[in-house]
C-alpha positions in Angstrom: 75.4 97.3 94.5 77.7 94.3 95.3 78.4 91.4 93.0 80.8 88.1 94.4 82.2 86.1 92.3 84.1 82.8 93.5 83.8 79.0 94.1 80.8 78.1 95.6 80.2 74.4 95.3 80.6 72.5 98.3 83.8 70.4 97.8 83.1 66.3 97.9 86.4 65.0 97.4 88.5 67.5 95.8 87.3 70.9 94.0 86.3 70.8 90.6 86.5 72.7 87.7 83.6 74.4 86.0 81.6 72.2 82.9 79.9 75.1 81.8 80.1 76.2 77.9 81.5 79.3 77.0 79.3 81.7 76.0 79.1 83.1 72.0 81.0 86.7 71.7 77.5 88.3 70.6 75.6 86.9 73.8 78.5 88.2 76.0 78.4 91.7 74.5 75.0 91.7 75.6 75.3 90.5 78.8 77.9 93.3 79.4 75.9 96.0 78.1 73.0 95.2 80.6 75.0 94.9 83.0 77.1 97.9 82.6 73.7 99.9 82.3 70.6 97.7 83.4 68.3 100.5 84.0 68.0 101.3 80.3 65.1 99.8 78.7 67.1 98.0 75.9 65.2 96.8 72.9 66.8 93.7 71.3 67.8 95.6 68.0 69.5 98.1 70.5 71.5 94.9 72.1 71.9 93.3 68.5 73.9 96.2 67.7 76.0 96.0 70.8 76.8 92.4 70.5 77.3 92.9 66.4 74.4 90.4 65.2 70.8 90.4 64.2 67.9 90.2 66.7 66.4 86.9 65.6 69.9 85.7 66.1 70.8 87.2 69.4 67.4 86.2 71.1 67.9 82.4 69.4 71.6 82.1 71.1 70.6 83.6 74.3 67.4 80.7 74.4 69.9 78.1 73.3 73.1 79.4 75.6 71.1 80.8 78.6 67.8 79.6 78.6 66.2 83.2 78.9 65.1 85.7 76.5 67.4 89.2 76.5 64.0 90.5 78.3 64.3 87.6 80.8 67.9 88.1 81.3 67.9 92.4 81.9 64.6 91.2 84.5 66.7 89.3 86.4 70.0 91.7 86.3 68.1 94.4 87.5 66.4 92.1 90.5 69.6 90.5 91.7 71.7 94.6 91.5 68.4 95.6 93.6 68.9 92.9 96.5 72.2 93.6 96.1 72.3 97.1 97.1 69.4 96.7 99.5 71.6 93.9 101.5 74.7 96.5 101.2 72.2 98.2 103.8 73.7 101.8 103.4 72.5 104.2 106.1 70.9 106.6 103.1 69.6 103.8 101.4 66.2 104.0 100.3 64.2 101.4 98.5 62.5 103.5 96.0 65.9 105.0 95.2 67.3 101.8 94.3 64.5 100.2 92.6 64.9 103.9 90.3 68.6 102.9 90.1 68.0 99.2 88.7 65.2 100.5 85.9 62.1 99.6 88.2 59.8 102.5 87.0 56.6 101.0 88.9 57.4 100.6 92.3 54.1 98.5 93.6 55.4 96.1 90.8 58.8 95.8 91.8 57.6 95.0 95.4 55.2 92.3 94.6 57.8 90.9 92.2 60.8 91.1 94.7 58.5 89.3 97.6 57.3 86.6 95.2 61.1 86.3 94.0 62.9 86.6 97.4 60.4 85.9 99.5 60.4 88.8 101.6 59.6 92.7 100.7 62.5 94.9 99.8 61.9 96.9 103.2 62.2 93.9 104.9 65.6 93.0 103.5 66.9 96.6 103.9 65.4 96.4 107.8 67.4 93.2 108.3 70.8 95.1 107.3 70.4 97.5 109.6 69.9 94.7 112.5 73.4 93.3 111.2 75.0 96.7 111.1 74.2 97.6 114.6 75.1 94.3 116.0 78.6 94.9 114.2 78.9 97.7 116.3 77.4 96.3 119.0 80.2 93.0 119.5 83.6 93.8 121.1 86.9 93.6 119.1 87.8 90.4 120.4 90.8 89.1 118.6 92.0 85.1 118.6 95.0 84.3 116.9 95.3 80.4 115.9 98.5 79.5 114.8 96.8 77.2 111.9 95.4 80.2 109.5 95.8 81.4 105.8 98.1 83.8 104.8 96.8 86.8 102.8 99.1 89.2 101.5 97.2 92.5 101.3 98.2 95.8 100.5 96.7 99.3 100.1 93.5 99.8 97.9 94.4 101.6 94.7 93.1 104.8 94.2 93.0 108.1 93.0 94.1 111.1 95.1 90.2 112.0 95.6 89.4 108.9 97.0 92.8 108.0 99.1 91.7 108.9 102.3 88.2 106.8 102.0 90.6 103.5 100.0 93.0 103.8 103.4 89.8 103.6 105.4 88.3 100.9 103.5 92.0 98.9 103.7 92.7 99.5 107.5 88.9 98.3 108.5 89.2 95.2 105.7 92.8 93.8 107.2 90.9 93.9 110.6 87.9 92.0 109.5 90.4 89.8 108.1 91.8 89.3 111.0 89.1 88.4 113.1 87.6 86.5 110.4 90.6 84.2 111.1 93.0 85.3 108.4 96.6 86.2 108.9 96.8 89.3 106.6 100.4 90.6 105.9 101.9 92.9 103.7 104.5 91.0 101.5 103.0 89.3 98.8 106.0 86.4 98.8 105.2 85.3 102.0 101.6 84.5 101.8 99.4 82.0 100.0 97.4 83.8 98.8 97.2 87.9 97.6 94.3 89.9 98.1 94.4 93.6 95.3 91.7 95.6 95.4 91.1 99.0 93.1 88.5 102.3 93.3 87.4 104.3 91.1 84.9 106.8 90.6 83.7 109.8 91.3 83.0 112.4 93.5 80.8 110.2 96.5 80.1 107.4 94.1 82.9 104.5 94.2 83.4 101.4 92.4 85.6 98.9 94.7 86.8 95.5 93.0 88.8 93.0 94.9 90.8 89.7 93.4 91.7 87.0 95.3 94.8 85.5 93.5 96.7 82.2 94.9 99.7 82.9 95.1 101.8 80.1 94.3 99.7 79.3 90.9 98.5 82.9 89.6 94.7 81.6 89.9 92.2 84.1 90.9 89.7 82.1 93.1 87.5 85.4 94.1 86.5 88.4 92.7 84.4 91.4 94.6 82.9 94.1 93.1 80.5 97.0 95.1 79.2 100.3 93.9 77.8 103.0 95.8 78.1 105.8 98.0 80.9 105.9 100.7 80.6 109.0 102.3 79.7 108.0 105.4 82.3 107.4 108.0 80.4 104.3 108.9 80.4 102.4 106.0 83.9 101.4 106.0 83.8 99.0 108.6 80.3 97.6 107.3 81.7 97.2 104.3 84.4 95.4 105.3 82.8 93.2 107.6 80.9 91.9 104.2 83.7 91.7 102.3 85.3 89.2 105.0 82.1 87.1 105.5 81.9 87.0 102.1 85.6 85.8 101.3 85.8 83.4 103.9 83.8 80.3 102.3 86.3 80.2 99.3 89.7 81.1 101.1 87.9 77.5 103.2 87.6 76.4 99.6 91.2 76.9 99.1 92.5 76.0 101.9 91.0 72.4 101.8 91.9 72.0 98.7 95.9 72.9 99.5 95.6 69.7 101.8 93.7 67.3 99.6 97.0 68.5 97.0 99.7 67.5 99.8 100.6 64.0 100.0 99.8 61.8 103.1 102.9 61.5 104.5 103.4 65.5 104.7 99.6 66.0 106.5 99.7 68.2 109.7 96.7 67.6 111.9 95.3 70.7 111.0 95.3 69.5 107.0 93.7 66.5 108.5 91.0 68.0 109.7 90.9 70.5 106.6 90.3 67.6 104.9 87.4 65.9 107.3 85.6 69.7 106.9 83.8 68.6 104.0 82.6 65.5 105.3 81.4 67.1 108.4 79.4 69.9 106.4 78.0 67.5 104.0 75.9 66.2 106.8 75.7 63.2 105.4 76.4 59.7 106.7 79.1 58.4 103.9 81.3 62.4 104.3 80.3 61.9 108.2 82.3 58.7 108.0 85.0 59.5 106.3 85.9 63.1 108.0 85.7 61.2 111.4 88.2 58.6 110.3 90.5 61.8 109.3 89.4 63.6 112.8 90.8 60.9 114.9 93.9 60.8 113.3 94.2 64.6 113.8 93.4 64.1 116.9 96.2 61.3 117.9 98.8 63.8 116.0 97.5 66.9 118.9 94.9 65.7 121.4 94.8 69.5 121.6 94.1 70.7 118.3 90.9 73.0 118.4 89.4 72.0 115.5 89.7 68.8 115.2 87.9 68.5 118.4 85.1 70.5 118.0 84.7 68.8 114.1 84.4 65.7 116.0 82.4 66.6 118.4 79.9 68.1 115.5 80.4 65.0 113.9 79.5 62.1 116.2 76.1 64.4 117.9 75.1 64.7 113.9 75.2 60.5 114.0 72.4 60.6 116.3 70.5 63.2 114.9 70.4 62.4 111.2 70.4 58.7 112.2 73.3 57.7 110.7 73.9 54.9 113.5 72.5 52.8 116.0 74.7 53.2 118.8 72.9 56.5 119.7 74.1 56.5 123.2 77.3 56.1 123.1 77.6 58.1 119.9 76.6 61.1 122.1 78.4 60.4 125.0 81.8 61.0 123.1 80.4 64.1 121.3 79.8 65.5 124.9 83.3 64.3 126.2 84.6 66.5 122.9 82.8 69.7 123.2 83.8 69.5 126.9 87.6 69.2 125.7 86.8 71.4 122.8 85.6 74.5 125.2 88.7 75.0 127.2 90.7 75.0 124.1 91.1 78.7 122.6 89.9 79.1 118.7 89.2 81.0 116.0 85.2 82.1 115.0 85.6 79.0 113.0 85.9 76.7 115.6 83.6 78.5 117.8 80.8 78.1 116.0 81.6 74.8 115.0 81.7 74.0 118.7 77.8 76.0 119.3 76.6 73.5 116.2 77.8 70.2 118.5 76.9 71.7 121.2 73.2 72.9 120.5 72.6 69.3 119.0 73.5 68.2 122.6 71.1 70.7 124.1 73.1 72.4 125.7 71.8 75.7 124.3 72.7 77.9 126.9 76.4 77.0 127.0 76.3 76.9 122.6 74.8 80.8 123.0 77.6 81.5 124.9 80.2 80.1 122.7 78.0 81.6 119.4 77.9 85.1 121.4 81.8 85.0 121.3 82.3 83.6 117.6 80.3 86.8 116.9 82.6 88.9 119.0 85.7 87.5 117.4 83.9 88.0 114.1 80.8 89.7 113.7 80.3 88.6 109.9 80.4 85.0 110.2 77.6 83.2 109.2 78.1 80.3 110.6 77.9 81.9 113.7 74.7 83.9 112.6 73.1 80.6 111.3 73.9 78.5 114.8 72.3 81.5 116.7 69.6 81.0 114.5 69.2 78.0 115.1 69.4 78.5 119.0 66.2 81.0 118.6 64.1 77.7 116.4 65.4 75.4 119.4 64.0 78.1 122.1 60.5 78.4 120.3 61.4 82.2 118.9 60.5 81.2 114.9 60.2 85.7 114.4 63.9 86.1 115.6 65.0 82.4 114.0 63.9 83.4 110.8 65.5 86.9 110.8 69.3 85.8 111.9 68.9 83.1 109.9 68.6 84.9 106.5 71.0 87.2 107.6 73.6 84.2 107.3 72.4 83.9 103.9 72.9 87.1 103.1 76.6 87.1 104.5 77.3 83.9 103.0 75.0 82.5 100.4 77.2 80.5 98.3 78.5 78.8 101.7 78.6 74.7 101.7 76.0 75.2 105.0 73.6 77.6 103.1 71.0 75.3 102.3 71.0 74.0 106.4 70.3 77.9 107.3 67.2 77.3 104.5 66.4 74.3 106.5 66.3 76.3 109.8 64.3 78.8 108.1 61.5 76.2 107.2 61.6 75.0 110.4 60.8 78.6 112.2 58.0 78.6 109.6 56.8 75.0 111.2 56.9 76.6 114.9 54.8 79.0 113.4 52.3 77.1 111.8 53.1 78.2 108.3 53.5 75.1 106.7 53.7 75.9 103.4 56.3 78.2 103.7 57.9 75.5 106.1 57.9 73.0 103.2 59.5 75.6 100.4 62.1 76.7 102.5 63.3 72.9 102.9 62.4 71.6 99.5 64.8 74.7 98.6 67.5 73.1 101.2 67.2 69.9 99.1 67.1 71.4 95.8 70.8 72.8 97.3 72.3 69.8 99.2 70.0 66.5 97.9 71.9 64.2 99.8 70.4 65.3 102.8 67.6 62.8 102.9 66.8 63.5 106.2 64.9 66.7 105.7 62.5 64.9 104.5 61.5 64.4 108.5 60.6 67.6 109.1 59.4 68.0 105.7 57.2 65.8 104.7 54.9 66.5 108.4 55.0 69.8 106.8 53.3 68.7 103.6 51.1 66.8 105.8 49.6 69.9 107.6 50.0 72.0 104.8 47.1 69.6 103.3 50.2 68.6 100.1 49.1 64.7 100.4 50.7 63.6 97.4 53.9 65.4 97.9 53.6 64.0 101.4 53.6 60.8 100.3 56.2 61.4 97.9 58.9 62.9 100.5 57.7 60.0 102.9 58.9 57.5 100.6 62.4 59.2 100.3 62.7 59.2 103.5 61.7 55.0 103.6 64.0 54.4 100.8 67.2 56.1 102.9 65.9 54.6 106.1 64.0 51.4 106.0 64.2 51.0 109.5 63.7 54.1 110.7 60.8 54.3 113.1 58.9 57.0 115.5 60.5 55.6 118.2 64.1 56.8 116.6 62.8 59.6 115.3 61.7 61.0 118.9 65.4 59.4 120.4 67.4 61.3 117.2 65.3 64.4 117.4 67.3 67.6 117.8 66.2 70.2 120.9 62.9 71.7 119.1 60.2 72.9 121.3 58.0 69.8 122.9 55.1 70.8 120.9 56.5 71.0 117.3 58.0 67.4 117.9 54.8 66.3 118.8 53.3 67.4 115.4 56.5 65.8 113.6 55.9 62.5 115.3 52.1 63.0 115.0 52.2 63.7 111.2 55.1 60.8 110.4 52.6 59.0 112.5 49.6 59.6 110.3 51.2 58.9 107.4 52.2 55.0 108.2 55.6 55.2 110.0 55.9 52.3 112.2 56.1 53.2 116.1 
C-alpha cells in the first residue's frame, strides 16, 4: 500500500495555502482508526468509542465535516489502499490477496465496484504495473546533469538491524532515481534546499517506509510518502524507487517555482525566469500562455542557450496555434519550429526533454518527439511527463489500445501533477479513435472538472457528445466553446488541429459542423 501526501494544486501565481477546516478531534480518531485497520468491519458504536463520543454524534460531525457517513468513509479507505497496492505492482501481488487485505470479503463485488470507481478492473491496473516495471528495466541508465537542479540532502533510511541491508538498498536505488529524475542529491543537509528522511519499520518481510520532504531553509514539510508491503524481492528496490521519484518530482517543481516567485526581480537567473513561466506554460491557457512567454524571452536574452527556456517556448508559441489562442497561426509556428530546432541540440534533463517531445509532437514532427520522449525515458524512466507525451504520440499515430495504456500509467506515476487532467484528455481522445464516445466524453469532462480553464476541450468534446447521441450536453459544451471563442470557425479548427489521424478530424469537423459552427 502507498499513500502520498504533498501539494498538488497547480500553482497560478504563487502557491497557496490550504482553506480547508480542521477536522473535530472525535472525527480524526476515527479517521485514524480506519485507517490504521480498514479491513475491520467497524460498527459506529465501535468508532464512537475510539473517537470518545456517541454514534448519533460521530456520524452527524462526519456528514457536517466530511460529507460521508463513517460507512462511506471506511468504503472509500479501503478502495483507494486497494489501488494503491495494486499500482505498487509487486511481483507476488495478487488481486484477491489485496482485496482480502483492504476488508473486501466478496470479491465479484469488489471488481464491479473497482471498474465502476476507476474505470478499469483491478487485473487491469495490476497488468499495467508490470508493463511500467519491465520498461524500467528495459531503459538504459542514462544520466544528464544540468547545472540548474534542486538540491536534496539525503541520507541513509532508518532502520532496524533486520531491515538494514533491504533500507541501504532501498537508499542507494532512491538517490539514483533522484538523480536521473533531475535532482542533485547530496549528503549534507546544510548544503541543500531541501532534506529528504525516510524511516522503516516492521517486521520480518513486511516494511513500512515513510519519507518527509522538509525545506530546508524554513523547516516546512512539503511531502510526505508512506508504502507498506513486502520487500523481499531483490527487484523491488529499484521499482520502488523509481515511484517514489516520479512521485516527488511534481512538488519539489512546486517548490522550486515557488523559491523564484519569492526572489525579487532584480536577483532572477534565467533559469528562475523560466521557473516562473512553467506555470503559465502548463496551464494551457491563453492568459498563463502570455504571461510565461513574456518571462521566456527574457530568459532567453539572459542565455540564448538555456535549455529550458527554449524548449518552454517552443511548447509555448505551437500551443498558440493549437488551442487558438492567436491569429497569427503561421508565424506563431514558425518560431516554435526555429526553437525546438535550437532546443534539440542543447543537452537537458528528463524535464526538458519531454517538454521538447510536447512542442514538438504539436508540430508533427512525431518521429523526431518519439526520439526525444524515448530518451526522457532513458534519463528517467518514471517521469510522467514523458509517459503522457508518448501517449500522446500512440493517439497521434491512430494506436487508441497502446495510448490509453501509457497514458494512465502517467497518472498513476503522477496523479496530482499540474498536467494530469491533459493525460485524461488524451485518454478521452484514444476512446474517440476508438469509437467509444461515451467514454471519450467522461474522460474529458473529468479533464475539465480538473483544469476548467481549458475551454478548448470542449472541441473534441462536445463531437463526442454528438456521436455519443448526448444532444443536450452537446449543445451545452458547444456553447462554452462559442462563449470562449466567438470567432472560432471550422476552417480554424482544421488549421489549429493537432496531428490526430485524418479520419477522427474528420468526425470532429463533421460533428462541430452538425451542430452549427460556421465554416
Amino acid at each position: 500500500m502507498i499513500e502520498v501526501f504533498g501539494v498538488s494544486e497547480m500553482i497560478a501565481e504563487q502557491i497557496r495555502p490550504s482553506t480547508a477546516s480542521p477536522l473535530p478531534r472525535s472525527v480524526r480518531r476515527a479517521l485514524d482508526a480506519m485507517h490504521e485497520n480498514a479491513a475491520r468491519n467497524w460498527r459506529v458504536t465501535e468508532l464512537a468509542v475510539v473517537a470518545g463520543t456517541c454514534g448519533r454524534t460521530l456520524q452527524r460531525q462526519f456528514l457536517a465535516f466530511l460529507g460521508k457517513t463513517p460507512g462511506t468513509m471506511l468504503r472509500d479507505i479501503r478502495f483507494e489502499r486497494a489501488r494503491r497496492e495494486l499500482l505498487q505492482g509487486l511481483p507476488c501481488a495478487r488481486v484477491m490477496d489485496v482485496a482480502l487485505r483492504c476488508g473486501f470479503t466478496h470479491f465479484g463485488r469488489f471488481s464491479v465496484a473497482y471498474r465502476r470507481r476507476y474505470g478499469e478492473a483491478p487485473s487491469q491496473t495490476l497488468k499495467r504495473q508490470a508493463v511500467v516495471v519491465a520498461a524500467l528495466a528495459s531503459f538504459p541508465s542514462f544520466l544528464v546533469l544540468p547545472c540548474d537542479r534542486p538540491t536534496v540532502a539525503f541520507g541513509p533510511i532508518e532502520a532496524c538491524a533486520e531491515h538494514g541491508e533491504v533500507a541501504a538498498n532501498v537508499t542507494d536505488d532512491l538517490a539514483t532515481a533522484l538523480t536521473r529524475a533531475g535532482i542533485s542529491v547530496v549528503s549534507k543537509q546544510r548544503t541543500a534546499r531541501y532534506h529528504l528522511a525516510g524511516a522503516m519499520r516492521g517486521s520480518g518481510a513486511r516494511m513500512h517506509l515513510t519519507l518527509r520532504l522538509i525545506e530546508t531553509g524554513t523547516g516546512r514539510q512539503l511531502w510526505a510518502y508512506r508504502s507498506d508491503g513486502a520487500l523481499d524481492d531483490d527487484s523491488i528496490p529499484e521499482q520502488l524507487a523509481a515511484r517514489i521519484a516520479a512521485a516527488l518530482q511534481p512538488c519539489l517543481r512546486l517548490a522550486e517555482v515557488d523559491r523564484a516567485l519569492r526572489k525579487p526581480d532584480s536577483d532572477l537567473s534565467p533559469h528562475d525566469l523560466a521557473l516562473r513561466a512553467m506555470p503559465g506554460v502548463l496551464s494551457l491557457d491563453a492568459d498563463g500562455n502570455s504571461r510565461a512567454l513574456e518571462l521566456l524571452e527574457r530568459a532567453m536574452d539572459q542565455d540564448p542557450k538555456h535549455a529550458l527556456a527554449t524548449a518552454l517556448a517552443a511548447w509555448a508559441h505551437i500551443q498558440r496555434v493549437v488551442y487558438h489562442f492567436t491569429t497569427a497561426a503561421q508565424a506563431e509556428r514558425a518560431r516554435s519550429i526555429d526553437l525546438a530546432r535550437k532546443a534539440m541540440v542543447l543537452s537537458g534533463d528528463a524535464i526538458v526533454l519531454a517538454v521538447l517531445g510536447n512542442a514538438l509532437t504539436l508540430l508533427d514532427d512525431l518521429d523526431s518527439a518519439e526520439l526525444v520522449i524515448r530518451k526522457a525515458l532513458s534519463v528517467d524512466g518514471g517521469s510522467a511527463w514523458a509517459w503522457s507525451r508518448s501517449g500522446w504520440i500512440d493517439v497521434y499515430r491512430g494506436e487508441p489500445e497502446s495510448a490509453i495504456e501509457r497514458l494512465k500509467i502517467a497518472l498513476d506515476l503522477a496523479p496530482h501533477d499540474s498536467l494530469a487532467f491533459n493525460s485524461m484528455v488524451g485518454i478521452g481522445c484514444a476512446h474517440f479513435k476508438a469509437g467509444n464516445y461515451v467514454e471519450a466524453a467522461g474522460w474529458q469532462e473529468r479533464a475539465l472538472i480538473e483544469h476548467p480553464s481549458a475551454i478548448w476541450v470542449h472541441r473534441t468534446l462536445c463531437p463526442a457528445y454528438v456521436l455519443g447521441g448526448g444532444k443536450s450536453a452537446a449543445r451545452r459544451s458547444f456553447g462554452a466553446l462559442r462563449e470562449r471563442y466567438p470567432e472560432l470557425t471550422v476552417s480554424e479548427v482544421q488549421l489549429g488541429m493537432p496531428p490526430l489521424p485524418q479520419g477522427y478530424c474528420d468526425l470532429v469537423v463533421g460533428a462541430l459542423r452538425d451542430i452549427g459552427l460556421p465554416a
